[in-house]
C-alpha positions in Angstrom: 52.2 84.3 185.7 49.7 83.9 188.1 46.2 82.6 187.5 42.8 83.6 188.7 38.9 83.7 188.2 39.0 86.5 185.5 42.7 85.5 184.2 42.4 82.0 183.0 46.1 82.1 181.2 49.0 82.7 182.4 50.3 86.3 180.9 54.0 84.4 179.8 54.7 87.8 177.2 54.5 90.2 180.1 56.3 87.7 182.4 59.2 87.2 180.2 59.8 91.3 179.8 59.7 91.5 183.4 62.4 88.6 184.0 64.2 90.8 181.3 64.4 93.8 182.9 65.0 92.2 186.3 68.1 90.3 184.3 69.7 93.4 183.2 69.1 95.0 187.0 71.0 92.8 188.5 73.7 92.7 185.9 74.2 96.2 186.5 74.4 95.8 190.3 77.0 92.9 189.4 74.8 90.4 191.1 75.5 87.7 188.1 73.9 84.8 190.1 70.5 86.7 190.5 71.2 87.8 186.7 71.7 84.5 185.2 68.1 83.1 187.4 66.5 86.0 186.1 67.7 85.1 182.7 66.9 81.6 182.8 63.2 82.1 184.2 62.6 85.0 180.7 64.1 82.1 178.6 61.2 79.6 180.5 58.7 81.9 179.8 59.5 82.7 176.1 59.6 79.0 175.7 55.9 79.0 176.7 55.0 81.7 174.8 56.4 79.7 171.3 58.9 82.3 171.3 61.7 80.5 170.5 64.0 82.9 169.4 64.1 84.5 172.2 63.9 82.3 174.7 67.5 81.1 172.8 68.8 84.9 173.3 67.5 84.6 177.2 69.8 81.1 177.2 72.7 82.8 175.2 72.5 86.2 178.3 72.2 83.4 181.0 75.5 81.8 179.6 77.3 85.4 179.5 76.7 85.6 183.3 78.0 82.4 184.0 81.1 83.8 181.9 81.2 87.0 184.4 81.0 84.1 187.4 83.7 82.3 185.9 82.1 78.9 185.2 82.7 78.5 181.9 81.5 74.5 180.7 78.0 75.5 182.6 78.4 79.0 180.3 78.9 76.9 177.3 76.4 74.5 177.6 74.0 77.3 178.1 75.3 78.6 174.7 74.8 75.4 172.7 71.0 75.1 173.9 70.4 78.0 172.5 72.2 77.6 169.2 70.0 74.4 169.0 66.7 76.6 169.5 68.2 79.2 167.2 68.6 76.3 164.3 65.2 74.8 166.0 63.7 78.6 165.2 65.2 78.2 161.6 67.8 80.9 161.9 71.1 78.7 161.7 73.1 82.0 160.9 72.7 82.8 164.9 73.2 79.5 165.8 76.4 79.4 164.2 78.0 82.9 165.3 76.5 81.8 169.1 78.8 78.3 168.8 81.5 80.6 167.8 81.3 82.3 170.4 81.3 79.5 173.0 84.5 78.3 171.4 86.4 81.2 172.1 85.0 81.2 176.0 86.1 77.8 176.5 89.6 77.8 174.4 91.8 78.6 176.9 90.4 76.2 179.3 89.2 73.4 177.0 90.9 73.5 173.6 88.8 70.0 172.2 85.9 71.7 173.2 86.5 74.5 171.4 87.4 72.4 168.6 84.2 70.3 168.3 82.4 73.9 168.4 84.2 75.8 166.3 83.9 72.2 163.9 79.8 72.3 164.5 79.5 75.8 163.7 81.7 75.5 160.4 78.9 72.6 159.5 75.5 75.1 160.1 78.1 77.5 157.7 78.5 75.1 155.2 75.0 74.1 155.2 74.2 77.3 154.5 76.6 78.0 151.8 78.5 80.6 153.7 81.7 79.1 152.9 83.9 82.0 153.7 82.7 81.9 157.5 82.7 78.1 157.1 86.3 78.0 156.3 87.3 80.6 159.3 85.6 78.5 161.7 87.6 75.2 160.2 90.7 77.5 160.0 90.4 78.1 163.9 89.8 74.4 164.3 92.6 73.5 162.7 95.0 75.9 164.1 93.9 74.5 167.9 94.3 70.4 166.6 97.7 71.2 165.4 98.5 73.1 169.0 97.5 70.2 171.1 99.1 67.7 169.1 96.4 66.4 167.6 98.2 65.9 164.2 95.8 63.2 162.9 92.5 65.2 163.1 94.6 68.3 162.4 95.7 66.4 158.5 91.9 65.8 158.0 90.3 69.2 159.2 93.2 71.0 156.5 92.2 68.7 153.8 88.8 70.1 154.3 89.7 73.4 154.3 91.9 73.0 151.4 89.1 71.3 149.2 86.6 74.3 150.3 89.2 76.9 149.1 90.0 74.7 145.7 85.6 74.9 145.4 85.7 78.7 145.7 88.9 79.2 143.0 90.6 81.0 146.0 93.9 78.9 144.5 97.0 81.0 146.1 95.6 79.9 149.8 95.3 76.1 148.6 98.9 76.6 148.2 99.2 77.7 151.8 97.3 74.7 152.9 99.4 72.3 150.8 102.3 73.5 153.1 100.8 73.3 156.5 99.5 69.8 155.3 102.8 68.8 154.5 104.5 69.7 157.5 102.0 68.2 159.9 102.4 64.6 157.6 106.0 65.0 158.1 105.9 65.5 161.7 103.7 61.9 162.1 106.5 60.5 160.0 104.8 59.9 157.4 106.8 61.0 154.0 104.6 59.2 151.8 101.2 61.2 152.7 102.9 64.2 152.6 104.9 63.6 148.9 100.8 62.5 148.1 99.3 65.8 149.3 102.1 67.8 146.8 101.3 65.3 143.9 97.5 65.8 144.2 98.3 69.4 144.1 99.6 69.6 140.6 95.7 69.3 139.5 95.2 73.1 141.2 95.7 75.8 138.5 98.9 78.1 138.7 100.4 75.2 141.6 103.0 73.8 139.6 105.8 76.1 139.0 104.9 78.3 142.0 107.4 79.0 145.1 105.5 76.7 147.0 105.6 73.5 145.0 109.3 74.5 144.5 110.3 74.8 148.0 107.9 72.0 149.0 110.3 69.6 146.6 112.8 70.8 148.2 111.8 69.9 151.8 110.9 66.6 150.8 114.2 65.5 148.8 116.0 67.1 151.9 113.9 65.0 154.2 114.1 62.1 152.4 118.1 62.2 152.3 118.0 63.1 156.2 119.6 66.0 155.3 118.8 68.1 158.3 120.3 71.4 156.7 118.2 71.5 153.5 115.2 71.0 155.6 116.1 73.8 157.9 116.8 76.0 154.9 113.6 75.5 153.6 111.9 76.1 156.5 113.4 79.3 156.9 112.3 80.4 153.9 109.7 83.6 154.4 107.1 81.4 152.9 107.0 79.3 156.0 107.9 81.8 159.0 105.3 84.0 157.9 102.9 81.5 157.8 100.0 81.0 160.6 102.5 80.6 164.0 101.3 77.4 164.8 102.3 75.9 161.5 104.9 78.3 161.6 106.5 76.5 164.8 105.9 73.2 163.0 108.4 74.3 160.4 111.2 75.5 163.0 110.7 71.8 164.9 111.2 70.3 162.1 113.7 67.3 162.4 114.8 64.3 159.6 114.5 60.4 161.2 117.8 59.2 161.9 119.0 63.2 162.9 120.0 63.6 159.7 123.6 63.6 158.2 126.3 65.7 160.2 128.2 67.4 158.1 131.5 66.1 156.9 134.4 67.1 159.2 137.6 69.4 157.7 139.7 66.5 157.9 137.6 64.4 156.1 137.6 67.0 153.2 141.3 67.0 153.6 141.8 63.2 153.1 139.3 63.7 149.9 141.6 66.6 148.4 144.6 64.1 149.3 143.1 61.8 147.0 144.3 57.9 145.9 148.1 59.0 147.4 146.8 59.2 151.0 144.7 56.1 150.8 147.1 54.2 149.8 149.9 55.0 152.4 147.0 54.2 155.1 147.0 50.9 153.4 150.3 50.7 153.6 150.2 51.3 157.2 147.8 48.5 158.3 150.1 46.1 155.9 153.2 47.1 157.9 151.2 46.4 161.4 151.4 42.8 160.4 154.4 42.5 158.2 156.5 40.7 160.9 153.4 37.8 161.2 150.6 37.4 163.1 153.2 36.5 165.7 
């Protein structure tokens, strides 16, 4: 790098393989701090070299070191600036795959930041028309909205995935969708988007008349009787316990407003077998209570 009478530039090429080979030195020694320096001084000197490319893979290595260290935000933010040079460098397939993999560092510890990256890197998929990695990356998304609660943003993120999948014909996983959207609606209370979603589905080829749409009717009339034990049923179904786990669990939580209607006791099926007879005896009762006068 340095700079003399006959050397008028600074040599950044030569620098940058040096840093590199210092980097991957100290990673073997285990010295990650001195790594993730090293690291960070190759991805300076790429950058003034133009090489931008590579001063995003220098970025992406320093990040991995700060995962070895344990400081995983400073990791991640490591990994998005170079996901930014790799789109910056025009290859957004990189970018994408390196935001991926900064949403599974930080999932554990930050599930809505792994969210917005796993969201961002479904958009440089999209853009690219690689909707099959798009839609894994939205499938991910979705899975961790509807684990933290986050039912509203969880309804919009399926409906995205489900209009992807209805785009590339792959109509037996729309179906799949349908359901999870439905149970997450029903679990904000909120029957009428969820008898929407199934109506708009009877536009997707093969959906009407398929197990799902019929055990999807079947969870709604039971939820909207509050009959707790046709919504169970339903959900018991294989069709929704062998679905993803987190919608899965959505299914088994399950509960009508109100609690639903208790089933009607023995005796109260005995009275009804008893029929007009027993009625009208406890009638006769209450008038025999005040056959003497109110006195």
């Amino acid at each position: 790098l340095k700079t003399g009478f006959l050397k008028w530039k600074p040599d950044y090429d030569s620098a940058a393989t040096e840093y590199g080979k210092a980097a991957v030195a100290f990673k073997n020694a285990k010295q990650f701090d001195q790594a993730r320096e090293a690291c960070l001084r190759e991805a300076e000197a790429h950058e003034n070299n133009k090489a931008l490319f590579h001063a995003a893979k220098a970025y992406e290595q320093a990040g991995m070191m700060l995962k070895e260290m344990q400081r995983l935000p400073e990791a991640v933010q490591l990994i998005e600036k170079a996901s930014m040079m790799y789109l910056e460098n025009g290859t957004p397939d990189t970018a994408a795959i390196a935001l991926e993999r900064a949403g599974k560092l930080i999932e554990n510890v930050s599930p809505e930041k792994a969210v917005q990256l796993y969201q961002q890197a479904a958009s440089v998929f999209e853009n690219e028309e690689r909707l099959r990695q798009a839609l894994e990356m939205l499938g991910k998304a979705s899975r961790l909205l509807v684990r933290g609660r986050r039912l509203d943003e969880a309804a919009l993120s399926l409906q995205k995935e489900k209009s992807i999948y209805k785009e590339i014909e792959n109509y037996p996983t729309c179906y799949k969708k349908t359901i999870a959207q439905v149970l997450v609606h029903l679990h904000r209370n909120d029957y009428v988007a969820a008898e929407r979603c199934v109506r708009e589905s009877y536009s997707i080829p093969g959906f009407n008349g398929s197990e799902d749409c019929a055990a999807l009717e079947q969870l709604l009339e039971g939820y909207d009787q509050q009959d707790q034990d046709q919504v169970s049923e339903v959900c018991n179904l294989p069709l929704f316990k062998y679905m993803d786990n987190d919608y899965a669990k959505l299914g088994l939580t399950l509960v009508v407003p109100g609690g639903g209607i208790k089933k009607k006791s023995p005796n109260a099926a005995q009275d009804k077998a008893r029929g007009p007879t027993a009625v009208g005896s406890h009638a006769d009762e209450e008038e025999d209570e005040y056959s003497g006068g109110l006195c």
